[in-house]
PDB file of N, CA, C and O in Angstrom:
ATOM      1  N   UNK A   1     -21.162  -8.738  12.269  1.00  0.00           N
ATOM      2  CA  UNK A   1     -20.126  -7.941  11.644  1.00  0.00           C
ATOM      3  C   UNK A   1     -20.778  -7.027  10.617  1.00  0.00           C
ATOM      4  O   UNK A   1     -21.449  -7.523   9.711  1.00  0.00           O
ATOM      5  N   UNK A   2     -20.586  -5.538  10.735  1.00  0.00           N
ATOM      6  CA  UNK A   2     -20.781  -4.889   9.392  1.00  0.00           C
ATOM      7  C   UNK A   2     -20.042  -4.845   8.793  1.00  0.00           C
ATOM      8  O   UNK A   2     -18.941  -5.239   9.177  1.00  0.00           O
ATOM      9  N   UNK A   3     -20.230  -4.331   7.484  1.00  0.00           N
ATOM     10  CA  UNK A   3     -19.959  -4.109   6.174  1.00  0.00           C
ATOM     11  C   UNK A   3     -18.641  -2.794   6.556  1.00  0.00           C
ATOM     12  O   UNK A   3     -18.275  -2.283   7.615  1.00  0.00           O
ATOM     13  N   UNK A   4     -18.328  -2.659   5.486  1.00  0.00           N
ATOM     14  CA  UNK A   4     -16.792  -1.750   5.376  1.00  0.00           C
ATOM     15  C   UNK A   4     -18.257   0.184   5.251  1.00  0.00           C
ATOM     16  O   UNK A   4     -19.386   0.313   4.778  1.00  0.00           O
ATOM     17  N   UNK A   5     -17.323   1.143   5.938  1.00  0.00           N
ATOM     18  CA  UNK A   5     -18.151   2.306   5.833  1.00  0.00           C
ATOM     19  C   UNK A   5     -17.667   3.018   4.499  1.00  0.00           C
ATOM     20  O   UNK A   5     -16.531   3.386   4.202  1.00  0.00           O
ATOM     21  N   UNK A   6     -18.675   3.094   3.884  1.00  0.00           N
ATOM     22  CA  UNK A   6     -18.219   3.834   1.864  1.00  0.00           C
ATOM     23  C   UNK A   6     -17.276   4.718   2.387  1.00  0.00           C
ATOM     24  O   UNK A   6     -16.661   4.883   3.440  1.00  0.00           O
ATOM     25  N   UNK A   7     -17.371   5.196   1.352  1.00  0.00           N
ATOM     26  CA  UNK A   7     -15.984   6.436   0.985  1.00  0.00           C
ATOM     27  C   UNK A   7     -17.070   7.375  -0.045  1.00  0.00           C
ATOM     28  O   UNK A   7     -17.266   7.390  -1.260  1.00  0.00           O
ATOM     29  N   UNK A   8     -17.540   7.993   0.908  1.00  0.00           N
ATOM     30  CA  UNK A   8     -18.656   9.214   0.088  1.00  0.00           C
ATOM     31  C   UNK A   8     -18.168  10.223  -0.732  1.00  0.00           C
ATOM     32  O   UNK A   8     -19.014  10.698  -1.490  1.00  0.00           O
ATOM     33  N   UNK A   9     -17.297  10.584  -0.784  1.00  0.00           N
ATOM     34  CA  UNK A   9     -16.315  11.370  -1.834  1.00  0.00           C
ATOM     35  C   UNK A   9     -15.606  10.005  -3.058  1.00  0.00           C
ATOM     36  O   UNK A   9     -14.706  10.189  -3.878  1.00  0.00           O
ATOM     37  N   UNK A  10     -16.098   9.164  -2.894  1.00  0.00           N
ATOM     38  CA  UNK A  10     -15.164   8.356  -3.958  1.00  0.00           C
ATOM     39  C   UNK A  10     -14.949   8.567  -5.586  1.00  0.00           C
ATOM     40  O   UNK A  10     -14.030   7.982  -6.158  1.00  0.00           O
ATOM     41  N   UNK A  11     -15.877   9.461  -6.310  1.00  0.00           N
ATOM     42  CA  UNK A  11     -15.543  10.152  -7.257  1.00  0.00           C
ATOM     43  C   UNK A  11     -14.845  11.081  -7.385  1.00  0.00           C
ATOM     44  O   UNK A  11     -14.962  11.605  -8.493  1.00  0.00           O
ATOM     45  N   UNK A  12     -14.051  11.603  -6.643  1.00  0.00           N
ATOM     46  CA  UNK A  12     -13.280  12.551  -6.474  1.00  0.00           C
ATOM     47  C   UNK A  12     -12.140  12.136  -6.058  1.00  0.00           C
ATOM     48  O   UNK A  12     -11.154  12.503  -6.696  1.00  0.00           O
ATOM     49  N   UNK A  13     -11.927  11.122  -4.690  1.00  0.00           N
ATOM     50  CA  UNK A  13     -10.708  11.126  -3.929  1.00  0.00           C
ATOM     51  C   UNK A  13      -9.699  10.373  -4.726  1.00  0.00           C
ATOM     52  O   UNK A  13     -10.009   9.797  -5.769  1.00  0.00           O
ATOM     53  N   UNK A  14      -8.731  10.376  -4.334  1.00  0.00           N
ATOM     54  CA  UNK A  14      -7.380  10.382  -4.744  1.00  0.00           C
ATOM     55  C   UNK A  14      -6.732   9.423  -3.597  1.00  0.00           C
ATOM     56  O   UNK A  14      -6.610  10.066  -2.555  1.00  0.00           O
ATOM     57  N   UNK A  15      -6.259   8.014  -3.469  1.00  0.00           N
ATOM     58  CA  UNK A  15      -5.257   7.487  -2.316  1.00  0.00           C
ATOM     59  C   UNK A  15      -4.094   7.258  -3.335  1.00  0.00           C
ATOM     60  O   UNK A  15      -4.111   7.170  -4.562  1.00  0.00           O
ATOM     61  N   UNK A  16      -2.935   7.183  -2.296  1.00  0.00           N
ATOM     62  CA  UNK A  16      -1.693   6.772  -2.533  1.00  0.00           C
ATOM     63  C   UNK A  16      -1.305   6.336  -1.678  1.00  0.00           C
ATOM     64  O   UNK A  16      -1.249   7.105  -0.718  1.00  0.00           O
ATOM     65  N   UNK A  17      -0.724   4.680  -1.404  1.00  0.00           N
ATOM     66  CA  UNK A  17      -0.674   3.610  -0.572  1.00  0.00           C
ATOM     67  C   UNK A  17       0.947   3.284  -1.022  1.00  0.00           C
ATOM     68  O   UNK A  17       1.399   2.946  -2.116  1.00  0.00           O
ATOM     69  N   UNK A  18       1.597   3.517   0.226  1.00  0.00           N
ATOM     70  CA  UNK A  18       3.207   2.872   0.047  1.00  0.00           C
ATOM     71  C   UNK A  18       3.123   1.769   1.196  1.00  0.00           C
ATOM     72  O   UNK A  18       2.325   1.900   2.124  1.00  0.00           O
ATOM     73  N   UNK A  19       4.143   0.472   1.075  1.00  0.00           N
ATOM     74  CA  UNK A  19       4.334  -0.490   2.093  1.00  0.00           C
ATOM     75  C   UNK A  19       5.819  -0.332   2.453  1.00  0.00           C
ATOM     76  O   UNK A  19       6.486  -1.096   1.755  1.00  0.00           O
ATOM     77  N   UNK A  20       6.389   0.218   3.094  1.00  0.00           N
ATOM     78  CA  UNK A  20       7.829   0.319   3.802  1.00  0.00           C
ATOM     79  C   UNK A  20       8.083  -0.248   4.945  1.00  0.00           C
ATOM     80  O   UNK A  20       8.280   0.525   5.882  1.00  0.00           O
ATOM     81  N   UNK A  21       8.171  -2.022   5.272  1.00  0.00           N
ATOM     82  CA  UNK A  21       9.057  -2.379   6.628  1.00  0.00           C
ATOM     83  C   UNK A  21       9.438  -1.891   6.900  1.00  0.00           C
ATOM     84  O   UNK A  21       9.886  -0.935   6.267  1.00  0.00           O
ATOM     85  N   UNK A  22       9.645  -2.157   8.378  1.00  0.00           N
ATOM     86  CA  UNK A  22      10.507  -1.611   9.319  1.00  0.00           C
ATOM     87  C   UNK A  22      11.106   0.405   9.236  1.00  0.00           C
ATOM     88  O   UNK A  22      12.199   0.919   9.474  1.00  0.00           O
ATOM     89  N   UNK A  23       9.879   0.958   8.829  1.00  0.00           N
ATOM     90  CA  UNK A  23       9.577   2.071   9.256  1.00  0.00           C
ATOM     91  C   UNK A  23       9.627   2.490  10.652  1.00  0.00           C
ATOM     92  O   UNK A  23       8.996   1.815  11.465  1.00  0.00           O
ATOM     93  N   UNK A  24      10.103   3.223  10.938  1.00  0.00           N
ATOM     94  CA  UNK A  24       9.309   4.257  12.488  1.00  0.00           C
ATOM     95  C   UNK A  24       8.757   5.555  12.014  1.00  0.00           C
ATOM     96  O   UNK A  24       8.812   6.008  10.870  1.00  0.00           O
ATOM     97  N   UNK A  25       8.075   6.218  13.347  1.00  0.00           N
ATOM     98  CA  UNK A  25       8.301   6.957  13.163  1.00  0.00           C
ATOM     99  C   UNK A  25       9.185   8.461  13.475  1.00  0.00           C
ATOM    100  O   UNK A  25       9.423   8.546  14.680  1.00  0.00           O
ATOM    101  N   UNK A  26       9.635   9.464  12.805  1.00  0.00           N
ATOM    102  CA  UNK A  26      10.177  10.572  13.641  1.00  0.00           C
ATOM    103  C   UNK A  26       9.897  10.844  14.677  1.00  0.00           C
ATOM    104  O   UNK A  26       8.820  10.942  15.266  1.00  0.00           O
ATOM    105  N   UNK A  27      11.551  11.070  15.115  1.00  0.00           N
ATOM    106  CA  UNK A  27      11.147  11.871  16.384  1.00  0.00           C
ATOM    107  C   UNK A  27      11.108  13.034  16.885  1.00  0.00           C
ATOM    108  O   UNK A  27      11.153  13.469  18.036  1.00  0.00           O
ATOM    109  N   UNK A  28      10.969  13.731  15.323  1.00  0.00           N
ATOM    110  CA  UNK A  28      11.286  15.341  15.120  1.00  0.00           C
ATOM    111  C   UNK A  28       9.323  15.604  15.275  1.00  0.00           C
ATOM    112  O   UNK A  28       8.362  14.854  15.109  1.00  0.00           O
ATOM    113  N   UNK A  29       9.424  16.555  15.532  1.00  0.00           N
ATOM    114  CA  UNK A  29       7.832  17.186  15.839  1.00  0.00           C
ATOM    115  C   UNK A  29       7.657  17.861  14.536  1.00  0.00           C
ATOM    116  O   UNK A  29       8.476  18.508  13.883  1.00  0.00           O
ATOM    117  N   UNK A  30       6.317  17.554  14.272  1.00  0.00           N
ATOM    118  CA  UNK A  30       5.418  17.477  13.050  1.00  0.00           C
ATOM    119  C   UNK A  30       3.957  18.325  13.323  1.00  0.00           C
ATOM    120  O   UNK A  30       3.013  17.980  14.034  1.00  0.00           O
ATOM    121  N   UNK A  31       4.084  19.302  12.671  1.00  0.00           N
ATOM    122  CA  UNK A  31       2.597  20.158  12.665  1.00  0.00           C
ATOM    123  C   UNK A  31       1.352  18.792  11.865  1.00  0.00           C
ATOM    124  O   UNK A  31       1.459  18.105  10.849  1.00  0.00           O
ATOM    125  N   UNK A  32       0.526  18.873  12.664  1.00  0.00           N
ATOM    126  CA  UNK A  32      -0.782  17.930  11.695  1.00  0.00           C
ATOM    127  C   UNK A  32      -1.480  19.091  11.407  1.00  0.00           C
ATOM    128  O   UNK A  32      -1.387  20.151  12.026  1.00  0.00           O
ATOM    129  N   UNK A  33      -2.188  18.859  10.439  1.00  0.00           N
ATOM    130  CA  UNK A  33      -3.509  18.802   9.924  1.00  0.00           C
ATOM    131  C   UNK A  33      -4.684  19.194  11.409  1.00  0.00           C
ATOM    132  O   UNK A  33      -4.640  18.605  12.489  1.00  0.00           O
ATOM    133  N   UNK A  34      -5.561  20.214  11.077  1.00  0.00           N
ATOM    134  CA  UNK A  34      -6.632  20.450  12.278  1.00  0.00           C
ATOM    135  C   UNK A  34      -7.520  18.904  12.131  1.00  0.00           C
ATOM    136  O   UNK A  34      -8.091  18.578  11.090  1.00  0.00           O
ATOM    137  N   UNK A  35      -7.498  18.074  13.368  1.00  0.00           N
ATOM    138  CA  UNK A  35      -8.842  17.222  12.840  1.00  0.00           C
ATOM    139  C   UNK A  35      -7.990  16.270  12.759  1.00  0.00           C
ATOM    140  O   UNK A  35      -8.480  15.186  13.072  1.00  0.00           O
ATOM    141  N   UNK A  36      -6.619  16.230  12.385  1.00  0.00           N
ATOM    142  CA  UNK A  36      -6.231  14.561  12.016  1.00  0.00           C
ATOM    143  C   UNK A  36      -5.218  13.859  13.237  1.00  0.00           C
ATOM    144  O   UNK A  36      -4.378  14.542  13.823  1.00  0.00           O
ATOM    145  N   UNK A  37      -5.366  12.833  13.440  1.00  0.00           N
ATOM    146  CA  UNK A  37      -5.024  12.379  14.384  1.00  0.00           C
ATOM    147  C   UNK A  37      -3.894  10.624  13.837  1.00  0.00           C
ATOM    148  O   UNK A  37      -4.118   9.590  13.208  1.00  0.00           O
ATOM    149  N   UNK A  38      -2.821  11.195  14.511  1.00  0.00           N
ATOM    150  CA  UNK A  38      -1.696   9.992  13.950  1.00  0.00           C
ATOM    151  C   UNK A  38      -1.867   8.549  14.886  1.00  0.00           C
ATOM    152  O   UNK A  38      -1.543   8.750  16.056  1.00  0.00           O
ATOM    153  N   UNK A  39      -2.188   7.526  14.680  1.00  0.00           N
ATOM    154  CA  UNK A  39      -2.059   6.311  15.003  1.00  0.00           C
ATOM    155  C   UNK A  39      -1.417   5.014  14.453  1.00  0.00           C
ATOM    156  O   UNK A  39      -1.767   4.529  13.377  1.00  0.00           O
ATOM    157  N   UNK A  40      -0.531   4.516  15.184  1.00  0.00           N
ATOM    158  CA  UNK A  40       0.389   3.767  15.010  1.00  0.00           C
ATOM    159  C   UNK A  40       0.373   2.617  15.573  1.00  0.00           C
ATOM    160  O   UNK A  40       0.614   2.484  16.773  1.00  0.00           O
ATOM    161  N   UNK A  41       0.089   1.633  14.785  1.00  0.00           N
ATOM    162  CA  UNK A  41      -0.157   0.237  15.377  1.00  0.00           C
ATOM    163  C   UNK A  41       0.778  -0.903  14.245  1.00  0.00           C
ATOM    164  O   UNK A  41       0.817  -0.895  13.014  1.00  0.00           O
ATOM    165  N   UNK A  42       1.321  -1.631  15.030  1.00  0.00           N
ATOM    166  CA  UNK A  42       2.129  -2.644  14.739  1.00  0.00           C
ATOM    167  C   UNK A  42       0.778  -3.368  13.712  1.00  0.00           C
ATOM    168  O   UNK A  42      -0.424  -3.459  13.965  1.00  0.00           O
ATOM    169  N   UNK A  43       1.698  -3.879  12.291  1.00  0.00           N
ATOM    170  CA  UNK A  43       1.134  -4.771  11.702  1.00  0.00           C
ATOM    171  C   UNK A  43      -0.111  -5.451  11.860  1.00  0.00           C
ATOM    172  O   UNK A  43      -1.125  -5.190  11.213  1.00  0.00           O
ATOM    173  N   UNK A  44       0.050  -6.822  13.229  1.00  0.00           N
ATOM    174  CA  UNK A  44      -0.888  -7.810  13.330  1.00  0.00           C
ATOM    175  C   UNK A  44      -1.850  -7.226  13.950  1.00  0.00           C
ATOM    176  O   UNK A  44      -2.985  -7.702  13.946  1.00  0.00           O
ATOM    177  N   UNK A  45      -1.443  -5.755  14.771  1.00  0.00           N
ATOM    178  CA  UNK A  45      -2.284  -5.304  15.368  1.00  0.00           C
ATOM    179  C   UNK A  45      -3.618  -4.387  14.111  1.00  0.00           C
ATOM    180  O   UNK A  45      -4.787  -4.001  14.121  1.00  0.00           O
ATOM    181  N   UNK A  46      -2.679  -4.428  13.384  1.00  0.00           N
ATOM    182  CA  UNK A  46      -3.946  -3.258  12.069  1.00  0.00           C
ATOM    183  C   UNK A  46      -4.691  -4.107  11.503  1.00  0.00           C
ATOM    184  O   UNK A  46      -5.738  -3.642  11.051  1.00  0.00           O
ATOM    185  N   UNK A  47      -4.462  -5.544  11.327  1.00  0.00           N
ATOM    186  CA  UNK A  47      -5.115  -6.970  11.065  1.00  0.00           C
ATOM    187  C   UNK A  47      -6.217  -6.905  11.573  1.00  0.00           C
ATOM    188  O   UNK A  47      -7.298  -6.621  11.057  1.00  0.00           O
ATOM    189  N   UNK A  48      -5.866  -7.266  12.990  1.00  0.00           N
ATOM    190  CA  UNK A  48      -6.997  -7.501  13.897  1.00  0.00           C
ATOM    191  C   UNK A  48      -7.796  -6.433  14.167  1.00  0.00           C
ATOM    192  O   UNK A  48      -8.957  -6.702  14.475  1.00  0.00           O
ATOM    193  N   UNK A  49      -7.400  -5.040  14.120  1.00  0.00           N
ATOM    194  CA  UNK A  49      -8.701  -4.037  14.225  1.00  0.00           C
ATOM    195  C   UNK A  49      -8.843  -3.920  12.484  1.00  0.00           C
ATOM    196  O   UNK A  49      -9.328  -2.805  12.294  1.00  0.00           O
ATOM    197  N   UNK A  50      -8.705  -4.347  11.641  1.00  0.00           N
ATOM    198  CA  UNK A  50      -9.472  -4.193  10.590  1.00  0.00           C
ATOM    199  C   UNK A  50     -10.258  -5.830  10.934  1.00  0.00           C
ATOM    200  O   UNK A  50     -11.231  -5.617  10.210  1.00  0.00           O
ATOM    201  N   UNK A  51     -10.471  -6.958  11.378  1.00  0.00           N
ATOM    202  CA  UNK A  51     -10.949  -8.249  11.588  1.00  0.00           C
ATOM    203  C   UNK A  51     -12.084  -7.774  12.666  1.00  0.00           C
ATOM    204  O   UNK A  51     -13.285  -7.997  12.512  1.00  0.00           O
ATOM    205  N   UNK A  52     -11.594  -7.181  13.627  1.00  0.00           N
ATOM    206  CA  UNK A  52     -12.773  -6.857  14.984  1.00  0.00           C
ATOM    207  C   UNK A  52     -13.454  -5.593  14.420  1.00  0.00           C
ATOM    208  O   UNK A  52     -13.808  -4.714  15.207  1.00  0.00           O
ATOM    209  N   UNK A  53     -13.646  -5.467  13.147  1.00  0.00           N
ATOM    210  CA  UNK A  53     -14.445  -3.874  12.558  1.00  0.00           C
ATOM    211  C   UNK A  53     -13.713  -3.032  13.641  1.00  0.00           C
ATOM    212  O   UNK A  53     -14.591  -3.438  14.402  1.00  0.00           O
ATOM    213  N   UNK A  54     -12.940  -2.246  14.432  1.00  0.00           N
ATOM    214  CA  UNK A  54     -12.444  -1.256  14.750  1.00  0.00           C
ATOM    215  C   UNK A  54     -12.038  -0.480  13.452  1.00  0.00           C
ATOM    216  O   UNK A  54     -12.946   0.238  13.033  1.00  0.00           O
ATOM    217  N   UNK A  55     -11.104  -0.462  12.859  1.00  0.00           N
ATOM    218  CA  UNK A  55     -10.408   0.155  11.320  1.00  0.00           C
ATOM    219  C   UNK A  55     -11.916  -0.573  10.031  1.00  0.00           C
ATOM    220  O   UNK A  55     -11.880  -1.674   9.481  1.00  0.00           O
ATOM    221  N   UNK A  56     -13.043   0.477   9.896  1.00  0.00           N
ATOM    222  CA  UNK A  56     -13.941  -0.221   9.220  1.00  0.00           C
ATOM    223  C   UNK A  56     -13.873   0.658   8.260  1.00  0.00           C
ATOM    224  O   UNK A  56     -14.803   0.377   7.505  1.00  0.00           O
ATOM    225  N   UNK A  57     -13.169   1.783   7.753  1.00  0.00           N
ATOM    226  CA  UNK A  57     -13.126   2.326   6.381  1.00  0.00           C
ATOM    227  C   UNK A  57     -12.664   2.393   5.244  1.00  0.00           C
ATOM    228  O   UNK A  57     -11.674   3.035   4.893  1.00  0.00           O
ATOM    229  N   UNK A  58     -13.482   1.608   4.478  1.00  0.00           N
ATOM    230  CA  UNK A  58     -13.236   1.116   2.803  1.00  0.00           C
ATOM    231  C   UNK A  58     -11.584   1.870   2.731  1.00  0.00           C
ATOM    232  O   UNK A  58     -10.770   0.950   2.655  1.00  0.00           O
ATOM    233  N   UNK A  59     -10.955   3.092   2.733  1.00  0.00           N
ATOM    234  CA  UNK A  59      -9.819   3.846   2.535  1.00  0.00           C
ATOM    235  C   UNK A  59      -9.131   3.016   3.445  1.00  0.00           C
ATOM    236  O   UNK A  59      -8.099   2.487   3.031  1.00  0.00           O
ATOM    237  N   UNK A  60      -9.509   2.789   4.642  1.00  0.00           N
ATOM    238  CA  UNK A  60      -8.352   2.384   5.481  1.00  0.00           C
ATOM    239  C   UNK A  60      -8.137   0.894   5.270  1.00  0.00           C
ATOM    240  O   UNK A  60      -7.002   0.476   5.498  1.00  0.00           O
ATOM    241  N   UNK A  61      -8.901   0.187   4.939  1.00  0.00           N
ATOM    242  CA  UNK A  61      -8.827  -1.375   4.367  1.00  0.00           C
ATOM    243  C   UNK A  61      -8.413  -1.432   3.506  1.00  0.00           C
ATOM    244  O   UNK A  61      -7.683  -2.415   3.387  1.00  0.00           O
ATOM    245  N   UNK A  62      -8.494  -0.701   2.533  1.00  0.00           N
ATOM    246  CA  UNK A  62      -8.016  -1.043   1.125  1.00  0.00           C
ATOM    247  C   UNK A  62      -6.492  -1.450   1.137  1.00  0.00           C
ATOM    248  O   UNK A  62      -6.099  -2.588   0.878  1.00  0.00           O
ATOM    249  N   UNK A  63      -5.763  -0.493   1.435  1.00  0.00           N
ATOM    250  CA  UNK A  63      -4.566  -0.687   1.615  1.00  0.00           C
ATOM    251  C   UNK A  63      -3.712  -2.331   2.143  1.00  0.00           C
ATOM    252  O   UNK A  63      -2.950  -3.198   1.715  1.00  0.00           O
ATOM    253  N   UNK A  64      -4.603  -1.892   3.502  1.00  0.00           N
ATOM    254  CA  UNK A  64      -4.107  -3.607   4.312  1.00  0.00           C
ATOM    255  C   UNK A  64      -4.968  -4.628   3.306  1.00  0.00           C
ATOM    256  O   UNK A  64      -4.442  -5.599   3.849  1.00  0.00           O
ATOM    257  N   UNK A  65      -5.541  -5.035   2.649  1.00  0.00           N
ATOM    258  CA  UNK A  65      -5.668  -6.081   2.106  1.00  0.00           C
ATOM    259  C   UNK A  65      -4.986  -6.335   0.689  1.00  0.00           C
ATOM    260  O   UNK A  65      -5.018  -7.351  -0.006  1.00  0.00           O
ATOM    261  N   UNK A  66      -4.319  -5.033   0.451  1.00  0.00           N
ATOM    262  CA  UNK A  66      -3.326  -4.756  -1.082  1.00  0.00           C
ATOM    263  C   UNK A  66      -2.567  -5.801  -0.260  1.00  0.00           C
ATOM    264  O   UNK A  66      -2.615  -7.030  -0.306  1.00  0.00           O
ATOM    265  N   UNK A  67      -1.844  -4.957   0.513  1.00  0.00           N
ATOM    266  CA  UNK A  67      -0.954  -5.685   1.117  1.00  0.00           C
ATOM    267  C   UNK A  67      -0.862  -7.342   1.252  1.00  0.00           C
ATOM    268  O   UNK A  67       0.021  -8.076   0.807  1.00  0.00           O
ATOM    269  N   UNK A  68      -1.818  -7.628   1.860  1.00  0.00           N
ATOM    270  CA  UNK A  68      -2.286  -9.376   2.048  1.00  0.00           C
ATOM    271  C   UNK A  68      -2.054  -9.678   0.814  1.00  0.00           C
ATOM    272  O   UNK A  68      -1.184 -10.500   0.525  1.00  0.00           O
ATOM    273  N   UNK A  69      -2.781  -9.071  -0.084  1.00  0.00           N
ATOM    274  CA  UNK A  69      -2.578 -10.148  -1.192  1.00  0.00           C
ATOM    275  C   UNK A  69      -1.755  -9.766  -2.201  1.00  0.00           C
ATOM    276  O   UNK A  69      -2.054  -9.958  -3.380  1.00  0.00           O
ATOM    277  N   UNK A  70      -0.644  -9.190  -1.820  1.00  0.00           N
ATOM    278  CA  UNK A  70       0.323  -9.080  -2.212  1.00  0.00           C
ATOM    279  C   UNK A  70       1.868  -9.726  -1.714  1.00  0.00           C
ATOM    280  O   UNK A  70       2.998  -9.771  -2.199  1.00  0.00           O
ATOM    281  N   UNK A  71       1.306 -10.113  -0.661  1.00  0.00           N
ATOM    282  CA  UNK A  71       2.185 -10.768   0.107  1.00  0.00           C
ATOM    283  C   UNK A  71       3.259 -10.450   1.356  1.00  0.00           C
ATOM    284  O   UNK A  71       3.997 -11.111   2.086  1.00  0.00           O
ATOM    285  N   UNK A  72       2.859  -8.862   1.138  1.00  0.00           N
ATOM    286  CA  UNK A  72       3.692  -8.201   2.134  1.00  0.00           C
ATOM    287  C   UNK A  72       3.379  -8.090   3.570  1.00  0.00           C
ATOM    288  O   UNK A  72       4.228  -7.671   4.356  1.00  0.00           O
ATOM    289  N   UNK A  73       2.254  -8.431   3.931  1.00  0.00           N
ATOM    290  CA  UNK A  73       1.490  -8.938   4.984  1.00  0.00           C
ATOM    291  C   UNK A  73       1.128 -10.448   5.145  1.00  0.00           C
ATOM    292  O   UNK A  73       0.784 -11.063   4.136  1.00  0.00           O
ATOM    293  N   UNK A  74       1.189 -11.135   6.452  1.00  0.00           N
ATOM    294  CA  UNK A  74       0.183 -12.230   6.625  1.00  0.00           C
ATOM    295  C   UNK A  74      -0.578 -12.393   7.673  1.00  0.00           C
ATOM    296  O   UNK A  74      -0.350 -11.899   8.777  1.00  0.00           O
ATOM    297  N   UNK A  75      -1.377 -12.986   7.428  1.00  0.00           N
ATOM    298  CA  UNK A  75      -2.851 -13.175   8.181  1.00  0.00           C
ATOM    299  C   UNK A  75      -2.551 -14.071   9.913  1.00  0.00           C
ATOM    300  O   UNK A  75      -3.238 -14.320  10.904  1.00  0.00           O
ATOM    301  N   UNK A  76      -1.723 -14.206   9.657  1.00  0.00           N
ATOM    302  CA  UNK A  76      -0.950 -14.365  11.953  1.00  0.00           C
ATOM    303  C   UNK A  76      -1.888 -13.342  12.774  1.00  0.00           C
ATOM    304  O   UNK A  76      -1.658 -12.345  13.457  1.00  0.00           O
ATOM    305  N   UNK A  77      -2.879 -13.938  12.452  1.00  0.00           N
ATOM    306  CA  UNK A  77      -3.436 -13.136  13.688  1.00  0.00           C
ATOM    307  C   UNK A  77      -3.023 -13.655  14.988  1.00  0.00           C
ATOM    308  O   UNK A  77      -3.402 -13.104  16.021  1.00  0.00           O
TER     309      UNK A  77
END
């Protein structure tokens, strides 16, 4: 298993992390961002690709483990 991949801008960047159950998403069409790409995975499923290193970036972990230990998540893998 590796390690989580830094966050090379981390003196600079800025996150803001909300937890909202039972979210969807729209089904109104949404201009992205050039480059960014929307993925949507059920809960246990963001678990387990942050557990199988798939989701391995410090930004993208951070969040899901707020969560864990906050209680708004559990570990059911």
């Amino acid at each position: 298993m590796t390690g989580a991949v830094p966050d090379v801008g981390r003196l600079s960047n800025h996150m803001w992390c909300y937890f909202a159950p039972g979210v969807r998403p729209s089904g109104r069409p949404h201009v992205r961002e050039r480059g960014v790409s929307l993925v949507v995975l059920a809960e246990q499923d963001a678990l387990r690709s942050a557990a199988d290193g798939t989701v391995d970036h410090a930004l993208n972990l951070a969040p899901l483990f707020l969560a864990l230990a906050g209680g708004k998540l559990s570990l059911n893998l």
